[in-house]
N, C-alpha and C positions, 0 to 999 in steps of 0.2 A: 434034491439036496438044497438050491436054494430056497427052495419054497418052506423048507421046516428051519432053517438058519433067519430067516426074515420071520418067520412065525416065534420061534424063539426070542429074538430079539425086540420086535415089536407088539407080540402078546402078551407073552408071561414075563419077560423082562423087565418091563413098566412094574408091575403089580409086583413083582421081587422088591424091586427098588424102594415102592412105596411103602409095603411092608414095614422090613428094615427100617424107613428114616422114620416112621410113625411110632412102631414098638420101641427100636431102639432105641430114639430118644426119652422114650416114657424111662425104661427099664437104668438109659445113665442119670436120667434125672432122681430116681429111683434111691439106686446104687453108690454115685461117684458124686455126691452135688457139690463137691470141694474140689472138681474138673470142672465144673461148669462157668468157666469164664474165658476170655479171648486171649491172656496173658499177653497185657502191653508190656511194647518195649521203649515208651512215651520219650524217655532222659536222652535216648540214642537217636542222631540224626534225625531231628524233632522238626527241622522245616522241610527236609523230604517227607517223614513222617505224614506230615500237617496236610501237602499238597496228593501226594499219593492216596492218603486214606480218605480225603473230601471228594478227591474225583473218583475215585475208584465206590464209594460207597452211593453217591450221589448217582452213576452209572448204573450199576448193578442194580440199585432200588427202582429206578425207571424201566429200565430192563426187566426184572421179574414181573413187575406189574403189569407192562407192558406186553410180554407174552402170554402174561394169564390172559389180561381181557380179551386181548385178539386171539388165541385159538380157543377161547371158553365160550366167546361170544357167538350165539346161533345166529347162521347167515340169513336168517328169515327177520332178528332184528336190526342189524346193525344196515341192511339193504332198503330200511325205510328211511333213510338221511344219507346213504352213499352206496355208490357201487362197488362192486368186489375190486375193481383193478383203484379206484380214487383210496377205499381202505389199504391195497397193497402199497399203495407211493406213500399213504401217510405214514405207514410201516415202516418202512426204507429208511423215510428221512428220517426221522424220529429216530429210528432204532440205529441209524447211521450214529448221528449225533453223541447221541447216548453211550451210545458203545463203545465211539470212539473216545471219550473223556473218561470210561471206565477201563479201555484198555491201555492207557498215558498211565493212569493210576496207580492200575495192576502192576505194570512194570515196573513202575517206582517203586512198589511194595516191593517184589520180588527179588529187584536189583539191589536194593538196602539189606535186604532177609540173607541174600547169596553173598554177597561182598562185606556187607562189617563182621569182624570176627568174633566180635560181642554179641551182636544178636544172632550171628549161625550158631554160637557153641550155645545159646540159649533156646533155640527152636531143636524141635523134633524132626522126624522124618514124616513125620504126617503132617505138620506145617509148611515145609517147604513142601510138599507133594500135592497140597489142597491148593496153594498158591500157582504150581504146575497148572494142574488140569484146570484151573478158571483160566487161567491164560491161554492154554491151548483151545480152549471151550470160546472163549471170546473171537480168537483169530479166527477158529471156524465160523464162528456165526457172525463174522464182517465177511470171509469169503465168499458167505452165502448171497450178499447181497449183486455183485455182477448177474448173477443166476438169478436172483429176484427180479432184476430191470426184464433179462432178455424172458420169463412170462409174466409179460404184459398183461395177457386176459386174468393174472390171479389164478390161475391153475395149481400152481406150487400150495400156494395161501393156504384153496381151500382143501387139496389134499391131507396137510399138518393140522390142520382144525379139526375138520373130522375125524382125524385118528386121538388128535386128544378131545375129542369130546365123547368119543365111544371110548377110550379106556376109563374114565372119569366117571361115565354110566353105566360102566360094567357089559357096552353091547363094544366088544372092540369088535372093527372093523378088519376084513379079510385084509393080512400083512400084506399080500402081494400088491394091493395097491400102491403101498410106497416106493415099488420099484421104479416108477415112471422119473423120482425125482432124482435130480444129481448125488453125488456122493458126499457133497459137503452137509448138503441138507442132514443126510443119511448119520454121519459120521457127528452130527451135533445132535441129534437125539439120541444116538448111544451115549456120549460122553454126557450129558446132561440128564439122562437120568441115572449113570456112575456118580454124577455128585449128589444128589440123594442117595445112596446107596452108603457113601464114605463118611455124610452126613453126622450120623450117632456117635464115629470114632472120632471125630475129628473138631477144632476149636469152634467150629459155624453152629455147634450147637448157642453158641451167646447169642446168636439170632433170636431165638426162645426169648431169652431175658432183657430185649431191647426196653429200654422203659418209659415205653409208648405213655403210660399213666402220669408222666411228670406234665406231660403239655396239659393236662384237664384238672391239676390239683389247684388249690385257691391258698393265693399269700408263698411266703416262704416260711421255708424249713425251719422250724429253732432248733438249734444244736446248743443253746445255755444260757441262762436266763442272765440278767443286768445287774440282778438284785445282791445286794452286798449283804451274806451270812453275817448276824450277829455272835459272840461267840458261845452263847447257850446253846446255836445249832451246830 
């Protein structure tokens, strides 16, 4: 029984999720593109706003990156400049840091989102819900780190790597190995890949539309020329 619950979960569960956040988004970008925005609530509580959304975004961005490269990266390169336990403390700190300034963030979002009455009667139930599980997804993955210190040799490390490197190349690796790891571990790759799963429904599609192209465009914008119409025109 456990062996097809852990197969479930970390087989085909992954590859569900991905699915989902990949079609999905195609089909609302498709479908809804008059959804496709974050729906600010800028005018309301703008200096919690300001602090919550900088660290919570600044967080989350080092965080996603940071666990792509570290479990993406094959322990055959990353072992030619550091060892697996010197990568796990860079891990630690880093994602300590990180995480912590995203989860200060988080809750300032969330506690704003839940308490002014203006922005709850303006958010959804899928706004406040996606705010939930990053929250609860973060705490999990700070409680991870105790468990991170006490293996030392990177044991944990490379067990999560290899499973995301063989769902990613289509050879996933026998689930039961991840039994060896604690619960928190366990309990933050279900909930993280639920948020790819929630993805399509939910406002994180404005991730899509970040407008990474402004930092590489040349000059500014004209929005209306200087020049004073004569009245022939």
């Amino acid at each position: 029984m456990r062996e097809t619950i852990f197969h479930i979960l970390f087989v085909w569960y992954p590859y569900v999720c991905l699915t989902t956040f990949l079609v999905g988004s195609l089909i609302r970008f498709d479908r809804d593109q008059y959804t496709w925005k974050a729906s600010s609530s800028q005018l309301l509580r703008r200096r919690q706003l300001w602090w919550g959304s900088n660290l919570f975004h600044f967080g989350v961005l080092f965080l996603f990156f940071g666990h792509a490269v570290g479990l993406l990266t094959p322990t055959s390169v990353y072992t030619l400049v550091m060892t697996v336990p010197q990568k796990q403390m860079i891990a630690i700190v880093a994602g300590g840091v990180a995480g912590s300034l995203c989860f200060v963030g988080l809750s300032m979002l969330l506690h704003r989102r839940l308490t002014d009455p203006r922005i709850r009667q303006t958010s959804t139930t899928m706004d406040i819900a996606v705010l939930a599980i990053l929250w609860v997804q973060l705490s999990l993955g700070l409680l991870t780190l105790p468990f991170s210190l006490g293996h030392s040799d990177g044991s944990a490390m490379l067990i999560l790597a290899h499973w995301a490197q063989g769902i990613v190349t289509l050879r996933p690796v026998e689930a039961e190995t991840l039994a060896e790891l604690n619960w928190p571990y366990l309990a933050h790759l279900v909930l993280g890949m639920t948020i790819f799963l929630v993805f399509p429904f939910s406002r994180l599609v404005h991730i899509w539309s970040a407008p990474i192209w402004y930092l590489g465009r040349r000059g500014y914008q004209v929005v209306r020329t200087r020049r004073t119409l004569t009245p022939a025109e």
